[in-house]
C-alpha positions as CSV (number, residue, x, y, z in Angstrom):
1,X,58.1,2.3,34.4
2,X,56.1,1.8,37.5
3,X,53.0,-0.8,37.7
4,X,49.9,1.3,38.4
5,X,48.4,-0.8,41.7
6,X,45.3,-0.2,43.2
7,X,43.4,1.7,44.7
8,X,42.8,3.3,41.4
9,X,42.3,6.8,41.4
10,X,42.2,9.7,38.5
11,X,41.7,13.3,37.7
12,X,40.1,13.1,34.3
13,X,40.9,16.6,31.8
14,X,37.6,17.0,29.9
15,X,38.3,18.4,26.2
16,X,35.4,18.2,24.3
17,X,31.6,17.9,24.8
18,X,31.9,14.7,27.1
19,X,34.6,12.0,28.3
20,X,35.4,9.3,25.9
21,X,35.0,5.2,25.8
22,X,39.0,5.0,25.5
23,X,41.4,7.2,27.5
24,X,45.4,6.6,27.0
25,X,46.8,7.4,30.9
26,X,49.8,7.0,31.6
27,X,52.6,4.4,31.0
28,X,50.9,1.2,29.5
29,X,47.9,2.1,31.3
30,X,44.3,2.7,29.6
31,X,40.7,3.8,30.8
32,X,38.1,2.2,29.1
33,X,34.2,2.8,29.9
34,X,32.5,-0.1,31.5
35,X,30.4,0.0,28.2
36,X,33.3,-0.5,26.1
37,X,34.8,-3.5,28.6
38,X,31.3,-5.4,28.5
39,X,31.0,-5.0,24.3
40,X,35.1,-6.5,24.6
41,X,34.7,-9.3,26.5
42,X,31.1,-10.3,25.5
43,X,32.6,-10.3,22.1
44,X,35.4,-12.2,23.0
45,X,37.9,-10.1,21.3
46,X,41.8,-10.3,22.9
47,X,45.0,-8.3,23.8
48,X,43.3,-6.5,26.7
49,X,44.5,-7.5,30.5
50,X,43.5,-6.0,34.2
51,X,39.6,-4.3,33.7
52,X,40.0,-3.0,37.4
53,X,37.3,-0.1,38.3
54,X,38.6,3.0,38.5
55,X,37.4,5.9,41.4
56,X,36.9,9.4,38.9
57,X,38.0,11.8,42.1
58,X,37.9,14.8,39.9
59,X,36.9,16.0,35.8
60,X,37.9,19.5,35.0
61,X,37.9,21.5,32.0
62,X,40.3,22.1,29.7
63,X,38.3,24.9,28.2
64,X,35.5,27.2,29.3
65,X,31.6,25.4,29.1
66,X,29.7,23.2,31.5
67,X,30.9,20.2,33.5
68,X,30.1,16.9,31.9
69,X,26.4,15.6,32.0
70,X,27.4,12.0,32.6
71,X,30.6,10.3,33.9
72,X,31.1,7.0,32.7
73,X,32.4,4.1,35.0
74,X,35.7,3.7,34.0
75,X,38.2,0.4,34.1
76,X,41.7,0.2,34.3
77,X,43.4,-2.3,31.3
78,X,46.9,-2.6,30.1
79,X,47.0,-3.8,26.2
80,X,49.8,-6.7,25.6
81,X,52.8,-6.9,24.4
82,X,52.4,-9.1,21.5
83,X,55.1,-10.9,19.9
84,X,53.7,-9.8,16.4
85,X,57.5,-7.8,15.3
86,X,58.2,-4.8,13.4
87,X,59.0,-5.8,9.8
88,X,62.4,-3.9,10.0
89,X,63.2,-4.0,6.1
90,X,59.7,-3.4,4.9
91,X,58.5,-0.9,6.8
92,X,59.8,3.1,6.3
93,X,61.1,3.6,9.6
94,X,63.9,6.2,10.2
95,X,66.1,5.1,12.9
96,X,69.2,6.6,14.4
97,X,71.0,3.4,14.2
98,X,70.0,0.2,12.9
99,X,67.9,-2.0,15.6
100,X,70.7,-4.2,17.2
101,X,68.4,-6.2,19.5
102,X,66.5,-9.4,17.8
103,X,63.8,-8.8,20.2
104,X,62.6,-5.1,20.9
105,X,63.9,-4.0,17.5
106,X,63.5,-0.4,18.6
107,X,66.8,1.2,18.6
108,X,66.2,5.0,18.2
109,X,63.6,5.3,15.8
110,X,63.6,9.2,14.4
111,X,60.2,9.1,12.3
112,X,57.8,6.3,11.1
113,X,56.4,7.0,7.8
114,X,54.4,3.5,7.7
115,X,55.5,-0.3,8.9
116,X,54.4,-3.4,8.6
117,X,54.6,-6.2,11.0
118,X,56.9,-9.3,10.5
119,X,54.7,-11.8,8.4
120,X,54.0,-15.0,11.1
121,X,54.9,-13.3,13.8
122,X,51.0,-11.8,14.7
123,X,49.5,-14.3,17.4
124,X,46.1,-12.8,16.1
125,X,45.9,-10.6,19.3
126,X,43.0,-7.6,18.6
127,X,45.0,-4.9,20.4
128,X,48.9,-5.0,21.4
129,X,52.0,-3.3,21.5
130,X,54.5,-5.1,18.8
131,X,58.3,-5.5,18.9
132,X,59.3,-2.6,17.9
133,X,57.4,-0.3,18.3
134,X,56.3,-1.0,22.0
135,X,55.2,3.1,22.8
136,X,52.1,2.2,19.7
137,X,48.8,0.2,19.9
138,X,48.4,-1.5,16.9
139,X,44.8,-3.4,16.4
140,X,43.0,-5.8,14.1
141,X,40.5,-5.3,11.4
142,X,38.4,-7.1,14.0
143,X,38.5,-4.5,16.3
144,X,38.3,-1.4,14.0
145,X,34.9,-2.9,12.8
146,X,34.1,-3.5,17.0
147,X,34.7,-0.1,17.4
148,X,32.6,1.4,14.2
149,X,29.6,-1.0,15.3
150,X,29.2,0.3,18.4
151,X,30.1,4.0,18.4
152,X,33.3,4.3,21.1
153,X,34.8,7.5,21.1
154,X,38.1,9.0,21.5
155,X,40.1,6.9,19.3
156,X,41.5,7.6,16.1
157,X,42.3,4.3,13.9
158,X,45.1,4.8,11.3
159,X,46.3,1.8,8.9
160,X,49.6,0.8,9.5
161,X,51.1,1.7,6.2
162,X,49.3,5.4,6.6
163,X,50.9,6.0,10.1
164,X,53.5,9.1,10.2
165,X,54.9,10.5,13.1
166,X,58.4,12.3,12.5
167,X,58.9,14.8,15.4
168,X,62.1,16.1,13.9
169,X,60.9,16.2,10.2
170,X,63.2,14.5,9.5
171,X,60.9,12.6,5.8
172,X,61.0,9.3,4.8
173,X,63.8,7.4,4.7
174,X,65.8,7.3,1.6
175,X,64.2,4.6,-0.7
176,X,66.2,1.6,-1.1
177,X,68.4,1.5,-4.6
178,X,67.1,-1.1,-7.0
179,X,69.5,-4.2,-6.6
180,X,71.3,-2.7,-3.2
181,X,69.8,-4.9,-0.8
């Protein structure tokens, strides 16, 4: 994947009322308002790298109704890759094959029906990308409550356990047998 260098330029889709505090782009890269960037670092919270402005040359519509009222200044910021790993047997991952690598742990996953991260591996980053599952932001009960103080938008916040994404339909994976592991 390509590092996103400056200058930094986007064409923003609007598809609801108005543009959001938290915008995934493309790659590793995220759009954060300059609100949102102020409240994160005055806070002090971590896991966050880059803030670069961003130029908006352009905000269409995805649907019919009037151009945004307000656009936000936006900032350019890559979340890191933490070293906080996938817990492999405790989470209810489906993968194609088992993970073969120690270190990215990601070998064809099929459907994630909840995880859990490796216990001592968490750095105590706010936001990052675990071993993995490096395509998922994964954040701290830190920054859920940063986000529910002030108001951002355009972020959904789902407990680890609760996540489920299985493209295929694949279900859960079977259950363990009592005594087989």
């Amino acid at each position: 994947m390509r590092t996103w260098i400056p200058p930094y330029r986007v064409e923003l889709v609007l598809h609801g009322e108005e543009l959001g505090d938290f915008i995934e782009a493309s790659g590793d890269d995220l759009l954060v308002t300059e609100r949102f960037a102020k409240a994160f670092q005055g806070e002090g919270l971590t896991g966050l790298e880059g803030f670069h402005p961003v130029e908006v040359v352009r905000v269409r519509r995805k649907r019919r109704g009037a151009k945004p009222t307000h656009v936000p200044q936006y900032l350019a910021v890559t979340a890191c890759f933490g070293r906080a790993a996938v817990d492999v047997e405790r989470s209810r991952i489906r993968y194609a094959k088992p993970p073969g690598c120690e270190e990215c742990r990601s070998e064809g996953v099929d459907s994630i029906h909840g995880f859990r991260l490796e216990p001592g591996t968490w750095q105590g980053e706010d936001i990052f990308r675990p071993r993995g599952l490096q395509g998922r932001l994964v954040v701290s009960e830190r920054f859920a409550r940063f986000v529910e103080r002030h108001g951002f938008t355009n972020m959904r916040l789902t407990p680890t356990e609760q996540l489920v994404w299985d493209p295929l339909e694949l279900g859960p994976p079977p259950e363990a047998k009592p005594g087989s592991a």
